[in-house]
KEKE-3310 file (N, C-alpha, C; in steps of 0.2 Angstrom, whole numbers, plus 5000, padded with zeros to 4 digits):
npx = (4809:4821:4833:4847:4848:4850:4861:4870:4869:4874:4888:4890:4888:4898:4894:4888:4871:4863:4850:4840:4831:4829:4839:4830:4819:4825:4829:4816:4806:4792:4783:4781:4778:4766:4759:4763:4771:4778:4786:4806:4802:4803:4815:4825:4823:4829:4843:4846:4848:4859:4868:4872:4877:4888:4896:4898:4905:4916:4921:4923:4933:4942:4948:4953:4957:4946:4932:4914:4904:4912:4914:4899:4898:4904:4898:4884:4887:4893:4882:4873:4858:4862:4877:4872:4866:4876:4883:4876:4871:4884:4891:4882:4873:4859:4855:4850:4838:4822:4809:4791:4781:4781:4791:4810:4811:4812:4829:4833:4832:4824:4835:4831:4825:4837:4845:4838:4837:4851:4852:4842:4848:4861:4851:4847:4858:4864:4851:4852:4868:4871:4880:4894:4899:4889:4895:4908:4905:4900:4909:4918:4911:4907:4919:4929:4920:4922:4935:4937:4926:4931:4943:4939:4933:4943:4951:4943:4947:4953:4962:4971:4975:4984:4992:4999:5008:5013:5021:5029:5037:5041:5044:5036:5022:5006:5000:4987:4978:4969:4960:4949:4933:4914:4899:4882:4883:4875:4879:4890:4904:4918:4936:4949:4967:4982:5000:5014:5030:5032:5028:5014:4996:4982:4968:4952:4935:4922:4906:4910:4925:4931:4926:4931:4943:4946:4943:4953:4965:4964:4964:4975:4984:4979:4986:5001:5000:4999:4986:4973:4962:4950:4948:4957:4969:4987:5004:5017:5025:5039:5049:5038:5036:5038:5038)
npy = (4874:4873:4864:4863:4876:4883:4877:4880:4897:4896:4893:4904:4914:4910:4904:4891:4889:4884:4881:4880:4885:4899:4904:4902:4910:4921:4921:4923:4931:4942:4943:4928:4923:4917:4927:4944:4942:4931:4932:4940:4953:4957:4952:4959:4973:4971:4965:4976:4987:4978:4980:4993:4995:4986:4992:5005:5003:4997:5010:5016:5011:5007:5022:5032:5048:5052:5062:5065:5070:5066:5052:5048:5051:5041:5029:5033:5029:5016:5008:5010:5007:5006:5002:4991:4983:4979:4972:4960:4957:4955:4944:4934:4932:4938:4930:4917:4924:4918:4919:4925:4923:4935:4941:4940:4955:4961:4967:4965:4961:4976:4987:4991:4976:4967:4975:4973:4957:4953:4961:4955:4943:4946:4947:4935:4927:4933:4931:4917:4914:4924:4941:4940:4930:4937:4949:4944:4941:4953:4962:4956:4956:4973:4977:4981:4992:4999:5006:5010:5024:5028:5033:5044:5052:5054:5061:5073:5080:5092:5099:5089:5082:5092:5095:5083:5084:5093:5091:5080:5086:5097:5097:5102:5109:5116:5131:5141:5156:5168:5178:5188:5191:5193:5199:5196:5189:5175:5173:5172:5173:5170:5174:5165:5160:5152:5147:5142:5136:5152:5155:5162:5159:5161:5168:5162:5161:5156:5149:5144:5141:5131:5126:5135:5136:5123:5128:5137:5126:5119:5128:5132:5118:5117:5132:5125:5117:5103:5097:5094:5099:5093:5091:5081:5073:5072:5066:5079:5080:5087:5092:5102:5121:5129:5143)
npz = (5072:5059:5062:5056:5051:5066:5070:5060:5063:5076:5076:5066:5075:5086:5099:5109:5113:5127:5131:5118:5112:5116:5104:5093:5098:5095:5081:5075:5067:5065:5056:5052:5065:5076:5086:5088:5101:5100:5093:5089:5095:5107:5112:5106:5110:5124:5119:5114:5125:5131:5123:5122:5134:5134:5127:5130:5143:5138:5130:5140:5150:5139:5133:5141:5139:5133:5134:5141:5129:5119:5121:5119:5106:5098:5102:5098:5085:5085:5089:5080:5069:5056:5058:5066:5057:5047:5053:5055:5041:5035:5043:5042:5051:5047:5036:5044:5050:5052:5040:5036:5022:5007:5014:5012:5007:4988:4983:4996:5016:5025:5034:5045:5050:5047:5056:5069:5071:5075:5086:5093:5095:5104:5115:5115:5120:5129:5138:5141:5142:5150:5156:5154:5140:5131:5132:5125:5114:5105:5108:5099:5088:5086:5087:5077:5070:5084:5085:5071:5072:5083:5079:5070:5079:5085:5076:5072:5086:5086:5098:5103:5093:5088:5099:5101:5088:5091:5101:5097:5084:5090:5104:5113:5120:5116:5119:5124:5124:5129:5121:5120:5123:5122:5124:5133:5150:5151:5136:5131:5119:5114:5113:5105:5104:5099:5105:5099:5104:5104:5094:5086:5082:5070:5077:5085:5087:5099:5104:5117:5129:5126:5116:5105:5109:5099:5088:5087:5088:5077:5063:5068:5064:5052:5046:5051:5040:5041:5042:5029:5017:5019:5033:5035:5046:5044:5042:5036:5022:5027:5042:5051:5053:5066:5067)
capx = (4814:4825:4839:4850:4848:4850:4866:4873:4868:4880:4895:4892:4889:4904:4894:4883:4866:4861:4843:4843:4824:4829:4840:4825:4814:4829:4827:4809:4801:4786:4781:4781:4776:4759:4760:4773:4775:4781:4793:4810:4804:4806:4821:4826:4824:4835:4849:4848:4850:4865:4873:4873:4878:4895:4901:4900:4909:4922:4924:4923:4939:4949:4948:4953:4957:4939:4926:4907:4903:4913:4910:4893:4898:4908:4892:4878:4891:4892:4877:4865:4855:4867:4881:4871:4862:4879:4886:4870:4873:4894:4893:4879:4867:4853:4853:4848:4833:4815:4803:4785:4780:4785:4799:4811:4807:4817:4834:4838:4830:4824:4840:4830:4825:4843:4848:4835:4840:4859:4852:4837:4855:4864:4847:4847:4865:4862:4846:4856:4874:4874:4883:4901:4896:4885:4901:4912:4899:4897:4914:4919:4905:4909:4927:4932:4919:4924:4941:4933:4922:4936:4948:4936:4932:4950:4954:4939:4947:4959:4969:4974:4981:4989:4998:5001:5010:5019:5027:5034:5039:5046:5045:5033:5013:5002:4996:4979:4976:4960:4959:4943:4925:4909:4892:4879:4884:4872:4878:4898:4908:4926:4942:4955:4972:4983:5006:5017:5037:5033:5025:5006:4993:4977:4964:4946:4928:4918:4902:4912:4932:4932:4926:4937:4950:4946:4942:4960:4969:4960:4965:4983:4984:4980:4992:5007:5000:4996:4977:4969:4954:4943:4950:4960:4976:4992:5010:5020:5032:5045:5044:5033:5038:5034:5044)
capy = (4877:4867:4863:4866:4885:4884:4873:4886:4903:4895:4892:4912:4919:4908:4904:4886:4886:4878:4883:4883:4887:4905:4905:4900:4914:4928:4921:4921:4936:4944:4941:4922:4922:4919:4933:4948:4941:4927:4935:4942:4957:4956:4950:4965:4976:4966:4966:4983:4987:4974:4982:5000:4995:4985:4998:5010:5000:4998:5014:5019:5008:5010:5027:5038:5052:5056:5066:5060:5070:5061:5044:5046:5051:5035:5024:5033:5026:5010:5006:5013:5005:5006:4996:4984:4980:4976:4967:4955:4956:4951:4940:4927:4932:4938:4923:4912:4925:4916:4926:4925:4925:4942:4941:4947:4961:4965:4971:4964:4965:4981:4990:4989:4969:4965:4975:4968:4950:4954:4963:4951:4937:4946:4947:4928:4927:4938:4927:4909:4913:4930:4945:4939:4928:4940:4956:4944:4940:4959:4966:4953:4958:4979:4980:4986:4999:5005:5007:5017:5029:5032:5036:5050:5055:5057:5066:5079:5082:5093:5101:5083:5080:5097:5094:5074:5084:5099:5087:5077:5091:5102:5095:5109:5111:5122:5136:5144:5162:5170:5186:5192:5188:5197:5199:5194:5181:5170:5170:5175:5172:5172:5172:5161:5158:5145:5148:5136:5141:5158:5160:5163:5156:5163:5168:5155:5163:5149:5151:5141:5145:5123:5129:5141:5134:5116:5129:5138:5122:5118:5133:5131:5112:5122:5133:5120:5110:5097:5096:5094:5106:5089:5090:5074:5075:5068:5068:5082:5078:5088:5097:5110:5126:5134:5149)
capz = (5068:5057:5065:5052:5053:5072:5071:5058:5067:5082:5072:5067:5082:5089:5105:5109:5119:5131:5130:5109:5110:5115:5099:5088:5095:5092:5072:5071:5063:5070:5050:5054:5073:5078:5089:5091:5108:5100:5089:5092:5095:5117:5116:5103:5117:5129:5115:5114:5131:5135:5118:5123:5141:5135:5121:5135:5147:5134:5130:5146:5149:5133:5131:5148:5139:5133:5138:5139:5124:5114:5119:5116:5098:5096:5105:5094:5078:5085:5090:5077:5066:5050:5060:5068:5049:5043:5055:5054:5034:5035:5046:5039:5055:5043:5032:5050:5051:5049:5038:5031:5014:5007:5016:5010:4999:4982:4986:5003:5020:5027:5037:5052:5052:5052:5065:5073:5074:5078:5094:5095:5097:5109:5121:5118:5121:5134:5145:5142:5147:5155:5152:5149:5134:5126:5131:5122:5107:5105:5106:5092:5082:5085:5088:5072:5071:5089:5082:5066:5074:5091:5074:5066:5083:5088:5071:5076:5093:5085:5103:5106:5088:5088:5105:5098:5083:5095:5105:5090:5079:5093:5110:5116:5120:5116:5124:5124:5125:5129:5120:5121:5129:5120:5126:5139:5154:5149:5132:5129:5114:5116:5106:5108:5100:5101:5102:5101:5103:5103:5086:5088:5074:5070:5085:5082:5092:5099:5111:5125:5129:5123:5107:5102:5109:5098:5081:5086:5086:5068:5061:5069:5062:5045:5047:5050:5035:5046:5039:5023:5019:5023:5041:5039:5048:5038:5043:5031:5019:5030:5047:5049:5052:5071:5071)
cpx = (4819:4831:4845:4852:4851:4859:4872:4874:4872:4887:4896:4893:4895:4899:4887:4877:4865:4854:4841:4834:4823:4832:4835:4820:4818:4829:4820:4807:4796:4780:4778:4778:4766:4756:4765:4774:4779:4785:4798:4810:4807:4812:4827:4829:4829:4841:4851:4851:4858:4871:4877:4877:4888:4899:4901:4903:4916:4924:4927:4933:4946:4953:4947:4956:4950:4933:4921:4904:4905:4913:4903:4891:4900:4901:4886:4883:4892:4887:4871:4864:4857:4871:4878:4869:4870:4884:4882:4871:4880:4893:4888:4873:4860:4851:4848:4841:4826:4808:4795:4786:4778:4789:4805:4810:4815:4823:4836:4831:4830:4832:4837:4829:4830:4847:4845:4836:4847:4856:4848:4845:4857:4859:4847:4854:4867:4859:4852:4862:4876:4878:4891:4900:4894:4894:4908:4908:4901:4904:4918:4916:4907:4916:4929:4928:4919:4928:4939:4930:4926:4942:4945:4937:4939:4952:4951:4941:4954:4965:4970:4977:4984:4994:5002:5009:5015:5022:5031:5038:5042:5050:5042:5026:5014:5001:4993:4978:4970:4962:4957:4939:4919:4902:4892:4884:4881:4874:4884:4899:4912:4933:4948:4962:4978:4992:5010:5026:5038:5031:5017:5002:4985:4971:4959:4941:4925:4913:4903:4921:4934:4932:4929:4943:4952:4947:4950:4964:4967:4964:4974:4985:4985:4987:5000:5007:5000:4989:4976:4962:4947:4941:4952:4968:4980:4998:5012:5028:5040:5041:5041:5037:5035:5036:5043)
cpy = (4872:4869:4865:4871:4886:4880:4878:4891:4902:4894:4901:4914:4916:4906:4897:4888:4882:4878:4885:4885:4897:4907:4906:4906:4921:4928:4919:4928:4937:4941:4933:4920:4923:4925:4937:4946:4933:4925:4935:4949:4959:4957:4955:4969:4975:4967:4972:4986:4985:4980:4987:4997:4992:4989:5003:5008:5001:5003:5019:5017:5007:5017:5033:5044:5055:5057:5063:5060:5067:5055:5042:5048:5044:5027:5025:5030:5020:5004:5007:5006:5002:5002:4990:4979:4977:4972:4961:4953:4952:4946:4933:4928:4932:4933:4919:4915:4921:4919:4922:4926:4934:4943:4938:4950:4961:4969:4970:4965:4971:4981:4988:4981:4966:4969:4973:4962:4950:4958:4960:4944:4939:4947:4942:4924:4927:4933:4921:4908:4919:4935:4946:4938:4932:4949:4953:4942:4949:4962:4963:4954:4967:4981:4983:4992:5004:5007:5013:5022:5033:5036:5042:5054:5058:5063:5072:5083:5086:5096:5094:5078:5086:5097:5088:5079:5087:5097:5083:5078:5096:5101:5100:5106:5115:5127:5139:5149:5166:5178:5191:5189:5194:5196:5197:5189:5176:5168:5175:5170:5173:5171:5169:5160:5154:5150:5143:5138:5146:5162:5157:5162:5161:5163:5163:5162:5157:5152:5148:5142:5137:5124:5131:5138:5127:5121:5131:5131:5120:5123:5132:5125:5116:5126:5130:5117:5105:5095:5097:5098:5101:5087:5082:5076:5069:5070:5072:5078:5082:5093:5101:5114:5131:5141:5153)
cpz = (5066:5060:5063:5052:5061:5073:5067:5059:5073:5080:5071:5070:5087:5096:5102:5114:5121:5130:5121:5109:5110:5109:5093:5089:5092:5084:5071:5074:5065:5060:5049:5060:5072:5079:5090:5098:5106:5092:5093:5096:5103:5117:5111:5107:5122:5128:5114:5116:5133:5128:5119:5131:5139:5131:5125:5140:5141:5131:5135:5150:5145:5133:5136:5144:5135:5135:5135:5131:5118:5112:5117:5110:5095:5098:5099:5088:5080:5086:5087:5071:5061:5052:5063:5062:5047:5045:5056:5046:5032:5037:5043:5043:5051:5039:5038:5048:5047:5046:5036:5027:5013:5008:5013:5006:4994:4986:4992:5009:5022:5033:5046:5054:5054:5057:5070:5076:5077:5086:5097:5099:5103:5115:5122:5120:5128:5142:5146:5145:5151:5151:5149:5144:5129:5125:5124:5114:5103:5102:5100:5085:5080:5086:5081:5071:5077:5088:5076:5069:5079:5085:5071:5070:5086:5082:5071:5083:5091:5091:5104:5098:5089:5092:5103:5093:5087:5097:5100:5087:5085:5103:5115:5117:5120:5119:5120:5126:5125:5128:5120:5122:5125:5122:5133:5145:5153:5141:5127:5122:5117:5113:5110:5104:5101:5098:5104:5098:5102:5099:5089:5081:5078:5075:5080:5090:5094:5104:5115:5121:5125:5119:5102:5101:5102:5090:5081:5082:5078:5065:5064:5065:5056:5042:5044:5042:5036:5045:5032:5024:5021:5029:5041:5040:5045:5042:5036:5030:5024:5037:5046:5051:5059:5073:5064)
residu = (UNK:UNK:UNK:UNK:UNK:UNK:UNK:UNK:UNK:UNK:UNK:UNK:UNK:UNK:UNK:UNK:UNK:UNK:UNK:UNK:UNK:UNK:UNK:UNK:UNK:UNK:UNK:UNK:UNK:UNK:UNK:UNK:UNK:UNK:UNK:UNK:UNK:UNK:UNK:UNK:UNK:UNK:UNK:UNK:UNK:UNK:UNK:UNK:UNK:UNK:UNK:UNK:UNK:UNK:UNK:UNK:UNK:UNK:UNK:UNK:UNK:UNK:UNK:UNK:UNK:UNK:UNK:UNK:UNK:UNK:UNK:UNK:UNK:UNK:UNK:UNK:UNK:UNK:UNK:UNK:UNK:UNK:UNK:UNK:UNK:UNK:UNK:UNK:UNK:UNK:UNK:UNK:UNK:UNK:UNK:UNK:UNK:UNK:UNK:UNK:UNK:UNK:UNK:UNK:UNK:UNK:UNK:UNK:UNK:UNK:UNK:UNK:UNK:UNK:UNK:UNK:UNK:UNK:UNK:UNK:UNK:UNK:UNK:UNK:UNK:UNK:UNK:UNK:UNK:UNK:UNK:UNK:UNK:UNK:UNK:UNK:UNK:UNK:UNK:UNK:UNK:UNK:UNK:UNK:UNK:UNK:UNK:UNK:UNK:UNK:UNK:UNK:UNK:UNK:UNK:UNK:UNK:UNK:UNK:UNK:UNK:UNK:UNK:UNK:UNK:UNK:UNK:UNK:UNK:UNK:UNK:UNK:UNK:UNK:UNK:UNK:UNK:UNK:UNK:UNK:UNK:UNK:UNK:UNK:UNK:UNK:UNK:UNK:UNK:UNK:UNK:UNK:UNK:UNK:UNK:UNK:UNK:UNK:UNK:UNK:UNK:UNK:UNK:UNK:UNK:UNK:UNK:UNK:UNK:UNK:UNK:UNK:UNK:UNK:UNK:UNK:UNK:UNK:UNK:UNK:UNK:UNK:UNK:UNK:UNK:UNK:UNK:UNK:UNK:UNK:UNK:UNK:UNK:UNK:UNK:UNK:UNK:UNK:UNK:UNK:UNK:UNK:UNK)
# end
């Protein structure tokens, strides 16, 4: 592999090999390769693996107020296919990749080829210096889109802007009242509503008392005028109004 290539792929990735031969197979294309075993695609796999493994340490450690299911909404958005393609795109990584003729097609690599080599990278990141290296390779690469997706995900999490807003705006929390409960045990409804200083806002139904409670707060946020019909939360031009 020309050197060149291999000398500018480490200036991007911000990290030097000791072993630059594992760089060389993380940019070489199964398109180019003899054989797919002596492609990138192995060490795909590898990068995969480390990538999910440190975005889940990290969020595991940022973000002690959230539950699994939401980290695992903020991991499938950092992790997928879409962000990794465009952090291989921004950065220059995809230029490194070594193709076969036909490669590349009209309009750009396919979506998946470059997320391939950004995760084929952090596998070879990965073998040669270990898991710091490649954690701090990785969180450089996704830090902005953990930041974007934890910001969506928190704007979706409406009892925890609603309480964010209640304390701000009045020095109170919310409370949650279970109004009512319908059907089977195996498969209750339940109505919930949400009062904050004494005034009471619109009940919400959910198939879990979470549910209810999360569409309540929505519907309270509403309410105040503290959400927009696209579910983005804004500060109001003047206090809201709990009373």
């Amino acid at each position: 592999m020309d050197q060149t290539v291999i000398e500018r792929c480490q200036q991007v990735i911000g990290y030097t090999f000791k072993d630059q031969d594992l760089l060389a197979l993380a940019l070489t294309h199964s398109s180019v390769a003899s054989t797919r075993l002596e492609s990138n695609e192995r060490m795909e796999f590898l990068g995969d693996a480390v990538l999910g493994l440190v975005v889940c340490q990290e969020l595991y450690e940022r973000f002690g107020e959230l539950l699994e299911g939401q980290m695992t909404k903020i991991k499938s958005a950092v992790v997928s296919r879409k962000t990794c393609s465009e952090i291989a795109e921004q950065t220059g990584i995809a230029d490194s990749l070594v193709l076969g003729k036909g490669m590349p097609m009209p309009g750009g690599l396919p979506q998946s080829v470059s997320a391939a080599v950004f995760e084929a990278i952090i596998g070879a990141v990965h073998l040669d210096g270990g898991l710091e290296p490649a954690r701090t390779f990785i969180l450089r690469a996704v830090g902005p889109f953990i930041d974007e997706a934890f910001e969506i995900e928190h704007q979706r999490n409406f009892k925890s802007v609603l309480q964010q807003q209640a304390q701000r705006w009045w020095g109170t929390t919310p409370e949650y009242h279970l109004l009512d409960e319908k059907g089977p045990d195996h498969s209750k409804c339940f109505e919930v509503a949400v009062s904050i200083g004494g005034r009471h806002f619109t009940s919400a139904w959910g198939m879990s008392k979470k549910e209810a409670e999360q569409e309540a707060a929505r519907r309270t946020l509403a309410e105040l005028g503290l959400m927009k019909d696209d579910e983005t939360i804004y500060p109001p031009e003047a206090e809201p109004s709990a009373s």
